[in-house]
C-alpha atoms as a printed R data frame, in Angstrom:
    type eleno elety resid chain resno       x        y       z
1   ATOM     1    CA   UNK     A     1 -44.118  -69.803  34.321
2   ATOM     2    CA   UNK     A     2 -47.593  -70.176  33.570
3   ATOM     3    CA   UNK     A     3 -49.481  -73.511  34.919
4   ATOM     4    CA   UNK     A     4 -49.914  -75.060  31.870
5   ATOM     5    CA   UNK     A     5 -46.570  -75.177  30.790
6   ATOM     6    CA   UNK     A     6 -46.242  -77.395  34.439
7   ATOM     7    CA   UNK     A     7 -48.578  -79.924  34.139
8   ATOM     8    CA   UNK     A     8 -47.445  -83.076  32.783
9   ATOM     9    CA   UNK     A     9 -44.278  -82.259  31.959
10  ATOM    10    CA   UNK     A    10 -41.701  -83.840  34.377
11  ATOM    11    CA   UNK     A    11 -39.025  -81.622  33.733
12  ATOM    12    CA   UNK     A    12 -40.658  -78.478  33.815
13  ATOM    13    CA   UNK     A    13 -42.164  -79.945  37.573
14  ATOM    14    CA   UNK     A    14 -38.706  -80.701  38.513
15  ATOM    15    CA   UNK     A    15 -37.567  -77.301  37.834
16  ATOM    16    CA   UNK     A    16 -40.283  -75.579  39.613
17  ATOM    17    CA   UNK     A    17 -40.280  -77.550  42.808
18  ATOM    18    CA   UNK     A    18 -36.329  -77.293  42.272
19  ATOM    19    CA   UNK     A    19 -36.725  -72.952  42.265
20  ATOM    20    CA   UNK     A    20 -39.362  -73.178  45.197
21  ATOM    21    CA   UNK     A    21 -37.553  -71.688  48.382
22  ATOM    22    CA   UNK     A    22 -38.584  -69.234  51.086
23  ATOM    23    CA   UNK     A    23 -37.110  -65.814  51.279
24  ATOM    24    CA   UNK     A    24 -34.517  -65.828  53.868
25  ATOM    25    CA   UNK     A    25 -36.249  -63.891  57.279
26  ATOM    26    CA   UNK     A    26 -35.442  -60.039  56.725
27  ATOM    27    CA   UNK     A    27 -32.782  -58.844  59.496
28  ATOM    28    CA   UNK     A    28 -35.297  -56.050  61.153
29  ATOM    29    CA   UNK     A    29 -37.314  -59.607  62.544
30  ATOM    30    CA   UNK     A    30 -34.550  -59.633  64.840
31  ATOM    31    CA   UNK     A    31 -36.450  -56.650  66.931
32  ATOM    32    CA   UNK     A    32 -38.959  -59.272  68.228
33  ATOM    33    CA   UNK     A    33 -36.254  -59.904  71.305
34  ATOM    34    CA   UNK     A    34 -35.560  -56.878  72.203
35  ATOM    35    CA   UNK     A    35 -38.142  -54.701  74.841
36  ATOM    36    CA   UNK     A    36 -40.359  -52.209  73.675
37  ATOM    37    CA   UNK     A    37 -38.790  -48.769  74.313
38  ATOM    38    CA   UNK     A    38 -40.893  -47.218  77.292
39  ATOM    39    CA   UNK     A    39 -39.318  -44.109  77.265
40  ATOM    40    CA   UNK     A    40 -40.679  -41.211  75.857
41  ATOM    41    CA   UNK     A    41 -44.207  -40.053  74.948
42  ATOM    42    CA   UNK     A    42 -47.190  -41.595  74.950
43  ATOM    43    CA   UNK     A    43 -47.154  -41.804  71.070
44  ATOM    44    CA   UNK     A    44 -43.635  -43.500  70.854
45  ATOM    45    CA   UNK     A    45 -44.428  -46.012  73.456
46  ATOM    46    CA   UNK     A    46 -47.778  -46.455  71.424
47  ATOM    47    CA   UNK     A    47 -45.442  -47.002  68.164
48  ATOM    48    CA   UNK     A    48 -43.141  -49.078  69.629
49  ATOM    49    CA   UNK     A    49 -45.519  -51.277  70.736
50  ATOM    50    CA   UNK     A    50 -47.460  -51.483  67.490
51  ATOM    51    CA   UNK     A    51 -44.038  -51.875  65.738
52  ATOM    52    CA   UNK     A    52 -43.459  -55.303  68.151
53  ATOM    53    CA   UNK     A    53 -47.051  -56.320  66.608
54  ATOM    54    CA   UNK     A    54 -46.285  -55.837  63.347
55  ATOM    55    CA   UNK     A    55 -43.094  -57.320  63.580
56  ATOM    56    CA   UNK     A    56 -44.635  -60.319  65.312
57  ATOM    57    CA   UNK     A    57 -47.572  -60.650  62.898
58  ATOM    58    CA   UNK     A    58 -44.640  -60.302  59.666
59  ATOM    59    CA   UNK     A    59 -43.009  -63.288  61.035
60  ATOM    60    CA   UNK     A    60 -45.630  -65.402  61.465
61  ATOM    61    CA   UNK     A    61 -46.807  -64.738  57.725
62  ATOM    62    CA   UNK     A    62 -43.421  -65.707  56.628
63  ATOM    63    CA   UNK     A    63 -43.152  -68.819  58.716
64  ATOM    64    CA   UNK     A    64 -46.500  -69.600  57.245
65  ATOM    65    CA   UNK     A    65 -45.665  -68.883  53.297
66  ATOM    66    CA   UNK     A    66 -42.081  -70.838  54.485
67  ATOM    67    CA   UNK     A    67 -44.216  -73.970  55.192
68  ATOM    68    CA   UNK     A    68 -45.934  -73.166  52.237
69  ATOM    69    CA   UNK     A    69 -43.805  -73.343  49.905
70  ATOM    70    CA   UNK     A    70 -42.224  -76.384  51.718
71  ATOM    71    CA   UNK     A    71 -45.560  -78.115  51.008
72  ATOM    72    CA   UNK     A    72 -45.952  -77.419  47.120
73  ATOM    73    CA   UNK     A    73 -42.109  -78.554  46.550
74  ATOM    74    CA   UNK     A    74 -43.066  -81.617  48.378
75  ATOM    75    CA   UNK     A    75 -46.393  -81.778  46.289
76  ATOM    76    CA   UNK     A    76 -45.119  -80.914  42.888
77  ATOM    77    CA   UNK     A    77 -41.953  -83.610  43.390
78  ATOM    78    CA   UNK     A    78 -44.112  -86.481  44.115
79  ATOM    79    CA   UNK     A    79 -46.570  -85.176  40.964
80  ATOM    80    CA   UNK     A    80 -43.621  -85.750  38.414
81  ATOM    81    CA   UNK     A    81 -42.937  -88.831  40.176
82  ATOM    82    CA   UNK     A    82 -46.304  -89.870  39.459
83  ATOM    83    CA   UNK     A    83 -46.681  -88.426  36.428
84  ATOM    84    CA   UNK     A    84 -42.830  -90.132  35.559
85  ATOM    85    CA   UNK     A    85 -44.323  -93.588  36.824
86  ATOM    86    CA   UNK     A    86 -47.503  -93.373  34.632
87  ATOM    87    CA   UNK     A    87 -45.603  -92.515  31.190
88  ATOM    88    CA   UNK     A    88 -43.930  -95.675  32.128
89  ATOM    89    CA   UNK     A    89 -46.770  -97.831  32.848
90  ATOM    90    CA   UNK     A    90 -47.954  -95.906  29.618
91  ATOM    91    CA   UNK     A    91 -44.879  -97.219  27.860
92  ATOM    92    CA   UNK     A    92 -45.042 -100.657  28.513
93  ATOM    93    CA   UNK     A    93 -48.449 -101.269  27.682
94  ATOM    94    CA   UNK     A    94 -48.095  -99.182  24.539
95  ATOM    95    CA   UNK     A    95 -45.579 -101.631  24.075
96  ATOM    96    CA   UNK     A    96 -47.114 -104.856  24.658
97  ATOM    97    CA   UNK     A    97 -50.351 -103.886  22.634
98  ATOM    98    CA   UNK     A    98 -48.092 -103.283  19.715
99  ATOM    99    CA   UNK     A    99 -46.685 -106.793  20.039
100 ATOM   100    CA   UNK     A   100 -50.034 -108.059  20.489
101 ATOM   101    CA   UNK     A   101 -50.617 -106.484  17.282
102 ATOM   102    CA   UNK     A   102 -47.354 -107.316  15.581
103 ATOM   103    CA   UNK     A   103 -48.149 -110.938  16.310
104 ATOM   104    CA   UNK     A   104 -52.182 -110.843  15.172
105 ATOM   105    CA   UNK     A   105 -50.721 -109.222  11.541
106 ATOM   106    CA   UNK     A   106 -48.063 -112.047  11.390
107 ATOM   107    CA   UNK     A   107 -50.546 -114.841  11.738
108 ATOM   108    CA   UNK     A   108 -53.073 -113.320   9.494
109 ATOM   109    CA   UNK     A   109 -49.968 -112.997   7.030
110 ATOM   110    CA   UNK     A   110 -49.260 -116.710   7.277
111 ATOM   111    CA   UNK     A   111 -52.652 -117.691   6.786
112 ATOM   112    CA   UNK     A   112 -52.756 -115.448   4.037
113 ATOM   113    CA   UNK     A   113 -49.555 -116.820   2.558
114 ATOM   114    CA   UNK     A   114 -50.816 -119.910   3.274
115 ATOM   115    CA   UNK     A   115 -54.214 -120.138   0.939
116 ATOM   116    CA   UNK     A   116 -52.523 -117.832  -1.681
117 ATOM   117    CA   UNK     A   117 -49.129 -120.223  -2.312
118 ATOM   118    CA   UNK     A   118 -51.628 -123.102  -2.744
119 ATOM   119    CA   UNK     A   119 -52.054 -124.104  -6.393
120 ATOM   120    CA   UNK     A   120 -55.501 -123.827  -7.707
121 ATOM   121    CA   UNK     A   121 -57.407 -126.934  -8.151
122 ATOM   122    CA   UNK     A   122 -57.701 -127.862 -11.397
123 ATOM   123    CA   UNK     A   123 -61.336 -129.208 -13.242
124 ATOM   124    CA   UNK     A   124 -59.752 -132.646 -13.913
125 ATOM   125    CA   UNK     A   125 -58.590 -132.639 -10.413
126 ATOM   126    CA   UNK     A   126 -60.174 -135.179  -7.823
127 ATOM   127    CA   UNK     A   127 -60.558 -133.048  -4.797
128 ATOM   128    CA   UNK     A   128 -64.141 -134.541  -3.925
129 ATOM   129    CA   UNK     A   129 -65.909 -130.828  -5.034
130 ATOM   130    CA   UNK     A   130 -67.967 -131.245  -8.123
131 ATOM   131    CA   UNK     A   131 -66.170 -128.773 -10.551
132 ATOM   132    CA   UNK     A   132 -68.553 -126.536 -12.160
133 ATOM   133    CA   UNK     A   133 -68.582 -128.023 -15.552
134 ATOM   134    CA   UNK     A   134 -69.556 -131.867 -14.557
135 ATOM   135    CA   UNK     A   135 -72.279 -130.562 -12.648
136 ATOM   136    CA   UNK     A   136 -73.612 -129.528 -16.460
Protein backbone atom coordinates (compact mmCIF):
# COMPACT_ATOMS: atom_id res chain seq x y z
CA UNK A 1 0.00 0.00 0.00
CA UNK A 2 1.51 3.06 -1.07
CA UNK A 3 2.11 5.96 1.72
CA UNK A 4 -0.28 8.17 0.59
CA UNK A 5 -3.11 6.10 0.71
CA UNK A 6 -1.91 5.94 4.82
CA UNK A 7 -1.76 9.25 5.81
CA UNK A 8 -4.72 10.66 7.32
CA UNK A 9 -6.87 8.10 6.93
CA UNK A 10 -7.59 6.29 10.28
CA UNK A 11 -8.71 3.22 8.93
CA UNK A 12 -6.27 2.60 6.44
CA UNK A 13 -3.53 3.34 9.68
CA UNK A 14 -5.40 0.88 11.65
CA UNK A 15 -5.07 -1.71 9.10
CA UNK A 16 -1.47 -1.26 8.51
CA UNK A 17 -0.25 -1.17 12.06
CA UNK A 18 -2.95 -4.09 12.43
CA UNK A 19 -0.81 -6.31 9.34
CA UNK A 20 2.64 -5.16 10.89
CA UNK A 21 4.23 -8.42 12.47
CA UNK A 22 7.70 -9.96 12.40
CA UNK A 23 8.40 -13.10 10.51
CA UNK A 24 8.46 -15.87 12.90
CA UNK A 25 12.60 -16.82 13.50
CA UNK A 26 13.42 -19.47 10.66
CA UNK A 27 14.09 -23.05 12.35
CA UNK A 28 17.95 -23.33 10.98
CA UNK A 29 18.55 -20.22 13.91
CA UNK A 30 18.31 -23.03 16.15
CA UNK A 31 22.16 -24.02 15.08
CA UNK A 32 23.42 -21.05 17.20
CA UNK A 33 23.46 -23.71 20.37
CA UNK A 34 24.93 -26.28 19.06
CA UNK A 35 29.20 -26.47 18.77
CA UNK A 36 30.91 -25.87 15.74
CA UNK A 37 31.85 -29.24 14.17
CA UNK A 38 35.77 -29.54 14.65
CA UNK A 39 36.13 -32.51 12.86
CA UNK A 40 37.32 -32.71 9.58
CA UNK A 41 39.43 -30.44 7.33
CA UNK A 42 40.62 -27.32 7.70
CA UNK A 43 37.99 -25.96 5.19
CA UNK A 44 34.92 -27.53 7.03
CA UNK A 45 36.00 -26.34 10.37
CA UNK A 46 36.57 -22.92 8.50
CA UNK A 47 32.76 -23.28 7.18
CA UNK A 48 31.38 -24.28 10.16
CA UNK A 49 32.62 -21.59 11.88
CA UNK A 50 31.63 -18.96 9.34
CA UNK A 51 28.19 -20.72 9.21
CA UNK A 52 27.90 -19.96 13.36
CA UNK A 53 28.69 -16.18 12.17
CA UNK A 54 26.30 -15.96 9.78
CA UNK A 55 23.82 -17.57 11.70
CA UNK A 56 24.60 -15.25 14.60
CA UNK A 57 24.71 -12.07 12.49
CA UNK A 58 20.94 -13.40 10.71
CA UNK A 59 19.51 -13.34 14.09
CA UNK A 60 20.50 -10.30 15.23
CA UNK A 61 19.09 -8.58 11.93
CA UNK A 62 15.85 -10.19 12.64
CA UNK A 63 15.68 -9.28 16.28
CA UNK A 64 16.47 -5.84 15.03
CA UNK A 65 13.70 -5.59 12.02
CA UNK A 66 11.38 -7.53 15.02
CA UNK A 67 11.81 -4.35 17.16
CA UNK A 68 11.31 -2.57 14.18
CA UNK A 69 8.39 -3.29 13.20
CA UNK A 70 7.26 -3.31 16.91
CA UNK A 71 8.11 0.42 16.84
CA UNK A 72 6.14 1.58 13.60
CA UNK A 73 2.88 -0.45 14.89
CA UNK A 74 3.33 1.44 18.03
CA UNK A 75 3.97 4.70 15.94
CA UNK A 76 1.34 4.37 13.30
CA UNK A 77 -1.48 3.40 16.24
CA UNK A 78 -0.91 6.43 18.22
CA UNK A 79 -0.86 8.55 14.58
CA UNK A 80 -4.61 7.51 13.92
CA UNK A 81 -5.23 8.20 17.41
CA UNK A 82 -4.05 11.55 16.85
CA UNK A 83 -5.16 11.99 13.69
CA UNK A 84 -8.87 10.39 15.16
CA UNK A 85 -8.62 13.09 18.07
CA UNK A 86 -7.97 16.06 15.67
CA UNK A 87 -11.02 15.27 13.17
CA UNK A 88 -12.83 15.54 16.38
CA UNK A 89 -11.53 18.67 17.70
CA UNK A 90 -12.06 19.50 13.88
CA UNK A 91 -15.69 18.54 14.29
CA UNK A 92 -16.66 20.43 17.07
CA UNK A 93 -15.35 23.61 16.13
CA UNK A 94 -16.70 23.16 12.62
CA UNK A 95 -19.63 22.85 14.58
CA UNK A 96 -19.71 25.67 16.84
CA UNK A 97 -18.58 28.19 14.03
CA UNK A 98 -21.62 27.11 12.14
CA UNK A 99 -23.82 27.98 15.11
CA UNK A 100 -22.00 31.07 15.51
CA UNK A 101 -23.03 31.65 12.09
CA UNK A 102 -26.53 30.25 12.26
CA UNK A 103 -27.14 32.70 15.07
CA UNK A 104 -25.33 36.03 13.28
CA UNK A 105 -27.89 35.19 10.01
CA UNK A 106 -30.88 34.88 12.48
CA UNK A 107 -30.32 38.24 14.06
CA UNK A 108 -29.54 39.99 10.89
CA UNK A 109 -32.94 38.29 9.70
CA UNK A 110 -34.84 39.82 12.59
CA UNK A 111 -33.47 43.08 12.14
CA UNK A 112 -34.22 42.77 8.69
CA UNK A 113 -37.77 41.65 9.36
CA UNK A 114 -37.87 44.15 11.69
CA UNK A 115 -37.37 47.58 9.45
CA UNK A 116 -39.12 45.84 6.46
CA UNK A 117 -42.68 44.90 8.47
CA UNK A 118 -42.66 48.57 9.58
CA UNK A 119 -45.21 50.66 7.66
CA UNK A 120 -43.80 53.51 5.77
CA UNK A 121 -44.25 56.88 7.16
CA UNK A 122 -46.58 58.69 5.51
CA UNK A 123 -46.11 62.79 4.32
CA UNK A 124 -49.03 63.82 6.60
CA UNK A 125 -47.48 61.80 9.27
CA UNK A 126 -45.91 63.60 12.43
CA UNK A 127 -42.78 61.67 12.94
CA UNK A 128 -40.63 64.92 13.74
CA UNK A 129 -38.63 64.46 10.00
CA UNK A 130 -39.54 67.25 7.69
CA UNK A 131 -41.16 65.27 4.74
CA UNK A 132 -39.75 66.29 1.54
CA UNK A 133 -42.58 68.28 0.23
CA UNK A 134 -43.01 70.90 3.34
CA UNK A 135 -39.50 71.56 3.12
CA UNK A 136 -40.70 73.21 -0.52
Amino acid sequence: MPAAEVNGNTEAMSAFSSRLTAPPMPPSLTRLGTPPNLSGLFEGIAMSVLDKAATAAMATYLTKVTEDLVTDSAKVKAAAATYSAADVTSALTLTASALKLANKGLGLLKKAGGTFGQPAAKPGDETGTASPTSAA
